[in-house]
C-alpha positions in Angstrom: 106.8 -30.9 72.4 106.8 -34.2 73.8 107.4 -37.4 71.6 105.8 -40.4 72.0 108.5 -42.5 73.4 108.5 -40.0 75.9 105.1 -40.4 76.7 106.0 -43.6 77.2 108.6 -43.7 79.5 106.4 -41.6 81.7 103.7 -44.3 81.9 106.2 -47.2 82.2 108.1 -45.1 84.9 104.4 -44.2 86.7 103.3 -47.6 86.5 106.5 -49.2 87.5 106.1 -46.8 90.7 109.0 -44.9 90.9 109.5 -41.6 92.6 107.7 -38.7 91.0 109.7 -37.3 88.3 110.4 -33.5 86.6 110.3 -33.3 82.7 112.1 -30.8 80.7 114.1 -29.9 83.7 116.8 -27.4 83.1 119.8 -27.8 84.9 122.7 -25.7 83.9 122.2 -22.3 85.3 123.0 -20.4 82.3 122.1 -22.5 79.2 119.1 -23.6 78.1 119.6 -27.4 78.2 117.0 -30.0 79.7 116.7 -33.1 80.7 113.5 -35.3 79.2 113.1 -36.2 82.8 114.6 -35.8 86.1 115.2 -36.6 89.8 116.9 -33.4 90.9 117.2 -34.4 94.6 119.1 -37.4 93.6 121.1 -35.7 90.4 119.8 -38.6 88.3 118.2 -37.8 84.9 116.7 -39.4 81.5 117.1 -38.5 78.0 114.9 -40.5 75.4 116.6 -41.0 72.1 114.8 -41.1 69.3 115.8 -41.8 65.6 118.4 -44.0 66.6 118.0 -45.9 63.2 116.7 -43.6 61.0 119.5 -40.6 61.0 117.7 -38.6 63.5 119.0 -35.4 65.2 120.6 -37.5 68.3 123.2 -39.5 65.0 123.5 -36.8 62.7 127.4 -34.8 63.9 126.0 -31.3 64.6 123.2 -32.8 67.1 125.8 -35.8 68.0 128.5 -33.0 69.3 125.9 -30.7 70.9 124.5 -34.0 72.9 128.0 -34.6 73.7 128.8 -31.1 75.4 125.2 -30.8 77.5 125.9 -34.5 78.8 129.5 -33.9 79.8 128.8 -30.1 81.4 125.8 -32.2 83.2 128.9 -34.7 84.8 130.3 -32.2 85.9 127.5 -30.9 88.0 127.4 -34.3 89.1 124.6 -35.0 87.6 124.1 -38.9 86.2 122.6 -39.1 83.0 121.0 -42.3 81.5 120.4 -42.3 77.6 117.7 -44.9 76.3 116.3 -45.7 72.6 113.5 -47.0 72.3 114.3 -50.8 72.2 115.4 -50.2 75.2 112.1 -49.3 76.6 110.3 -52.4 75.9 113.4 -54.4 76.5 112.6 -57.7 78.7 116.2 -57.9 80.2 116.3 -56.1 83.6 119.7 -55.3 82.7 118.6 -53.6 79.9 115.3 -52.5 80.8 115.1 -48.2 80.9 112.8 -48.4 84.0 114.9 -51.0 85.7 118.2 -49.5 84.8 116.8 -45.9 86.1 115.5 -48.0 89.3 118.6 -49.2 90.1 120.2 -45.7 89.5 117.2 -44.2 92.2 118.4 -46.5 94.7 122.2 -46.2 94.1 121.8 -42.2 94.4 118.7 -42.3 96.7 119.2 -39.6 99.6 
């Protein structure tokens, strides 16, 4: 199920014109984890946080820890994982900015 700050993120990233993207892209090659979206050819990838201030499952320990262990197996596939809330979607600072930041990242990794 997607969430509607995902949804978003897929029609800022769309509109913004970045390279075509995966979503829910699994990329350990035994557990189930995924990525909200993905640039597999460049090991780059997006996770959309949600209930950042409102004790959602991303704040809360159990769901803090297992987000810690999929992000850090993830580095060491050398995958680079950007993390966003959703001010940071809307965010007017380029340096801030979720599709800017993930631009930059694109172009940093770009083969």
């Amino acid at each position: 199920m997607t969430s509607t700050l995902e949804e978003l993120f897929a029609f800022q990233a769309t509109a913004a014109g970045l390279p075509a993207f995966e979503r829910e892209y699994r990329f350990h090659p035994t557990r189930k984890w995924r990525f909200d979206f993905a640039w597999p050819d460049r090991k780059v990838a997006c996770e959309i946080e949600g209930g950042a201030w409102s004790n959602g499952r991303h704040t809360r320990g159990p769901g803090f820890v297992a987000d810690c262990e999929k992000y850090n197996s993830a580095n060491g596939f050398g995958w680079h994982v950007y993390r966003f809330t959703a001010d940071m979607l809307n965010n007017t600072d380029p340096e801030k900015n979720a599709i800017e930041i993930v631009r930059k990242a694109l172009e940093a990794y770009g083969l």
